[in-house]
VMD Tcl script that draws the C-alpha trace (Angstrom):
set ca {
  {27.62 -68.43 29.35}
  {27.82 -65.11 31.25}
  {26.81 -62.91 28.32}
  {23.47 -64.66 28.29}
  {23.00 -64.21 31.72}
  {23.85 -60.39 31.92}
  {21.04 -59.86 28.92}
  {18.53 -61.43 30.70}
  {19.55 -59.66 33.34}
  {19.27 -56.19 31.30}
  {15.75 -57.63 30.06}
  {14.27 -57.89 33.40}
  {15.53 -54.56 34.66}
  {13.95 -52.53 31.48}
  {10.39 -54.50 32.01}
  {10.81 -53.76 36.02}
  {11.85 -50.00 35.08}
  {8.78 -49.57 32.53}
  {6.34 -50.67 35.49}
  {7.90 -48.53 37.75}
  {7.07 -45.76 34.67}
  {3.35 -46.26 34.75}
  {3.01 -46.31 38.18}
  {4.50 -42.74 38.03}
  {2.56 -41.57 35.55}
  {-0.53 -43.03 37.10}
  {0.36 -41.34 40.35}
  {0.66 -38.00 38.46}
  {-2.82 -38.64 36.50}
  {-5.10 -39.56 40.18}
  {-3.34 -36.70 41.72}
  {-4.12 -33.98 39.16}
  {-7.28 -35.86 38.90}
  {-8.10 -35.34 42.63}
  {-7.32 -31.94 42.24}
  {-9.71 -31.85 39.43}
  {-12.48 -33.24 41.64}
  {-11.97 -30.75 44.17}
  {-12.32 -27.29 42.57}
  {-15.29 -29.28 40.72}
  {-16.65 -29.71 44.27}
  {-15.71 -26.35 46.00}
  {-16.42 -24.06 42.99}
  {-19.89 -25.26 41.65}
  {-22.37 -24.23 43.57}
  {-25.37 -25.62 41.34}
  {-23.76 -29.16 42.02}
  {-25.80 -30.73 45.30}
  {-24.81 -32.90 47.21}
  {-26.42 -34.24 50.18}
  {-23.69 -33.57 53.05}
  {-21.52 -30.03 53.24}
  {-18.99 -29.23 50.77}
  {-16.21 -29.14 52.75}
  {-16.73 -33.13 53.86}
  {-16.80 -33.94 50.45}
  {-13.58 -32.18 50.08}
  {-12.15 -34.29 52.64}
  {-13.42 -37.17 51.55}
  {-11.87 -36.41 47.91}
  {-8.51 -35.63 49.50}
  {-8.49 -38.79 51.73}
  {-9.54 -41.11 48.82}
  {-6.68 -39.06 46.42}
  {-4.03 -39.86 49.13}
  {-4.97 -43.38 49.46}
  {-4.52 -44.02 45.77}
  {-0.88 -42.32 45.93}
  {-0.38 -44.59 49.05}
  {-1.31 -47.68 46.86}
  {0.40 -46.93 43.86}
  {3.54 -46.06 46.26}
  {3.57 -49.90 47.47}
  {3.38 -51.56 44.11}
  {6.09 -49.01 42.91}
  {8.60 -48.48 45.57}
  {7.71 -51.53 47.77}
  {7.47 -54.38 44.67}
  {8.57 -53.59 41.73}
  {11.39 -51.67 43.00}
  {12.44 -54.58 45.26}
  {12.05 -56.90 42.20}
  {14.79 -54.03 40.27}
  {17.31 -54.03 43.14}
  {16.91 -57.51 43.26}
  {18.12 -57.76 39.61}
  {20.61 -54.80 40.06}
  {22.69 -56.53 42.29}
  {23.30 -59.47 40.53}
  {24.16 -57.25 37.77}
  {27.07 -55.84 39.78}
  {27.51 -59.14 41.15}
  {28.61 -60.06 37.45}
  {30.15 -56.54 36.83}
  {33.01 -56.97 39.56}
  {33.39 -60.63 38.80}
  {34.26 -60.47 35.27}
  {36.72 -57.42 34.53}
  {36.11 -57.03 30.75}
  {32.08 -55.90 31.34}
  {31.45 -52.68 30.76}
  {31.00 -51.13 34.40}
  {27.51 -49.94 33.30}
  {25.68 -50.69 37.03}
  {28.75 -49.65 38.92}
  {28.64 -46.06 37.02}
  {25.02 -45.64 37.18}
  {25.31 -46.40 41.23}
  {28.44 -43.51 41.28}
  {26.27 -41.51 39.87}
  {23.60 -41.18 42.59}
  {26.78 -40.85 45.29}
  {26.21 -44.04 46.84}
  {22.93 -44.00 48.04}
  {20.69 -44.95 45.07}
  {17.54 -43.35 43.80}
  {15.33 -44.16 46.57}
  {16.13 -41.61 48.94}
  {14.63 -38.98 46.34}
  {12.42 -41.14 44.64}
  {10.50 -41.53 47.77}
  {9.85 -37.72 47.68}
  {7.40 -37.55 44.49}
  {4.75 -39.92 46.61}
  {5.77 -38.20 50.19}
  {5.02 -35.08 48.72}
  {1.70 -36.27 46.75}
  {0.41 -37.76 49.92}
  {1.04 -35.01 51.92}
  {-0.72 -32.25 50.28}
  {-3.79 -34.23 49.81}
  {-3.53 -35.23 53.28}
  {-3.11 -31.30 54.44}
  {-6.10 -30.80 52.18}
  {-8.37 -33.58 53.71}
  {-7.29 -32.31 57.66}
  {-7.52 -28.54 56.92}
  {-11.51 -28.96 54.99}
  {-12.40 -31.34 57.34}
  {-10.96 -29.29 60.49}
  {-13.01 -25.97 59.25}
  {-16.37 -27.81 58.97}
  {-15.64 -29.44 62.35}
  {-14.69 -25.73 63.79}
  {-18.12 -24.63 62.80}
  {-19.95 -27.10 65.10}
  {-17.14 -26.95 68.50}
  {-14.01 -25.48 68.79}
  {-12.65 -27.84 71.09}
  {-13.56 -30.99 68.36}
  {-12.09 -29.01 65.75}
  {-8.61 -28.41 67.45}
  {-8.42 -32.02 68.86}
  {-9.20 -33.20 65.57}
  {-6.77 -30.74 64.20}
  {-3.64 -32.05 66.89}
  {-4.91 -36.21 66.22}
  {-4.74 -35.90 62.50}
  {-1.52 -34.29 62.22}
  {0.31 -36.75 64.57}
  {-1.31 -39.46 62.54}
  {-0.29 -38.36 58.93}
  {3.35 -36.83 60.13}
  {3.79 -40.92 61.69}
  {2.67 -42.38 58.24}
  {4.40 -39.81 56.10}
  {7.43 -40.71 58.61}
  {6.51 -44.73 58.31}
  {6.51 -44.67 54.42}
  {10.01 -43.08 54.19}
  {11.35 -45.41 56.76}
  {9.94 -48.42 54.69}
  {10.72 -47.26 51.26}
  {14.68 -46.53 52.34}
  {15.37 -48.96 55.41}
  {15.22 -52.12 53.43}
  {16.84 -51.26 50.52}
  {19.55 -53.88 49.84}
  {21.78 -50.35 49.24}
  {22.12 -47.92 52.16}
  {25.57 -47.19 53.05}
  {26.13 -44.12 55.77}
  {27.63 -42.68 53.81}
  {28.08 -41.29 49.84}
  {31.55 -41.34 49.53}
  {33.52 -43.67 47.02}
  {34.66 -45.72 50.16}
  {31.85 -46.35 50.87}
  {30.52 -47.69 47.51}
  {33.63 -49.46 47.27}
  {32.98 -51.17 50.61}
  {29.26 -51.78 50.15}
  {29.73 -53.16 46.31}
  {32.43 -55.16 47.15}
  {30.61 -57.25 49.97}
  {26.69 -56.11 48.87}
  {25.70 -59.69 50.61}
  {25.96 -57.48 53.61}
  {22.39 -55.98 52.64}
  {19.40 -57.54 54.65}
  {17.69 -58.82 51.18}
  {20.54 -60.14 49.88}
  {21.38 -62.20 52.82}
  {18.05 -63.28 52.59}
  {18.35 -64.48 49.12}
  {22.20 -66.20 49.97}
  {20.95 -68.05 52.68}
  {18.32 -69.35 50.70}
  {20.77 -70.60 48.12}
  {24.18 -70.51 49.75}
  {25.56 -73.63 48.03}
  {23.66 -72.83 44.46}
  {25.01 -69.79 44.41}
  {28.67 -70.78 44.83}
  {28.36 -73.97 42.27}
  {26.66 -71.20 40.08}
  {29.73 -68.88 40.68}
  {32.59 -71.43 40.65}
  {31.27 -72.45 36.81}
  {30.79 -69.73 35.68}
  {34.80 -68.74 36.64}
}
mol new
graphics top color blue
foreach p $ca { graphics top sphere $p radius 0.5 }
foreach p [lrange $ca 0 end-1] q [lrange $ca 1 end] { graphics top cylinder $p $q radius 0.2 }
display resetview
């Protein structure tokens, strides 16, 4: 009965994993595409366009950044959720049946106790952020041209405005993940593995199905 379970298990974390993939690689393709679209832009001068370069540069950048901003939710904020959601259970089974092989428990050892979020967060924070810096800093020149004042105000505004999302995304991506103990040490994976109901999405899920659960649990003994 428990093998069966643990495969499925295994099944849905390799399809989660492989979506998670092509996001990445998706990410990586728009932003070297964006890139692309921009020394197109800047460097041809026989291309017209009907506003000045350096909007269009902007624009580019801010349309870039919102496509790593999208791809960043369906990655980190879904189908990751759906993967930790699966992990745990996983290491639910792992530390209720001895004679598993402690695959989940090693692979969470590995990253010290805090789990790959923390640094997976950093290939879209980074992404975002240089287009971002790209969209402020063309649009900020062409603004300079026509007042000095508008261009610095705009210059101070957009700053405080991407440094609060860049800040908002890395609080969302790594607050709610069902693993986030203090600390890396083994006590503390020890502590949080041992009761990971303690995690706001599991607690979610157990009080959902509090008395399924433990029928499911006490059978499967």
């Amino acid at each position: 009965m428990v093998s069966p379970l643990v495969l499925e298990l295994g099944a849905y974390e390799r399809h989660f994993n492989e979506m998670q993939s092509r996001y990445r690689s998706l990410a990586s393709t728009w932003l070297l595409a964006t890139f692309a679209a921009l020394g197109f832009v800047l460097s041809n001068e026989n291309f017209e366009i009907p506003f000045p370069r350096l909007l269009a540069a902007a624009g580019l950048a801010l349309a870039g950044a919102t496509g790593i901003i999208l791809l960043w939710i369906l990655d980190l904020m879904v189908y990751h959720r759906l993967l930790e959601a699966t992990y745990v259970e996983g290491l639910r089974f792992e530390r209720l049946y001895r004679w598993l092989p402690k695959v989940r428990t090693n692979m969470w050892k590995t990253q010290s106790g805090k789990g790959v979020l923390p640094r997976v967060v950093w290939f879209y924070l980074i992404g975002a952020a240089i287009l971002i810096s790209i969209a402020i800093g063309a649009f900020v020149i062409w603004l300079l041209q026509e007042s000095i004042v508008g261009g610095l105000a705009a210059l101070v505004g957009s700053l405080l405005v991407a440094v609060l999302l860049l800040w908002y995304m890395r609080r969302e991506t790594c607050e709610l993940s069902p693993f986030a103990p203090p600390k890396g040490t083994q006590e503390a994976f020890e502590s949080r593995s041992a009761s990971v109901g303690r995690s706001p999405l599991i607690r979610r899920f157990d009080g959902a199905h509090t008395g399924a659960a433990t029928h499911d649990e006490l059978s499967l003994r």
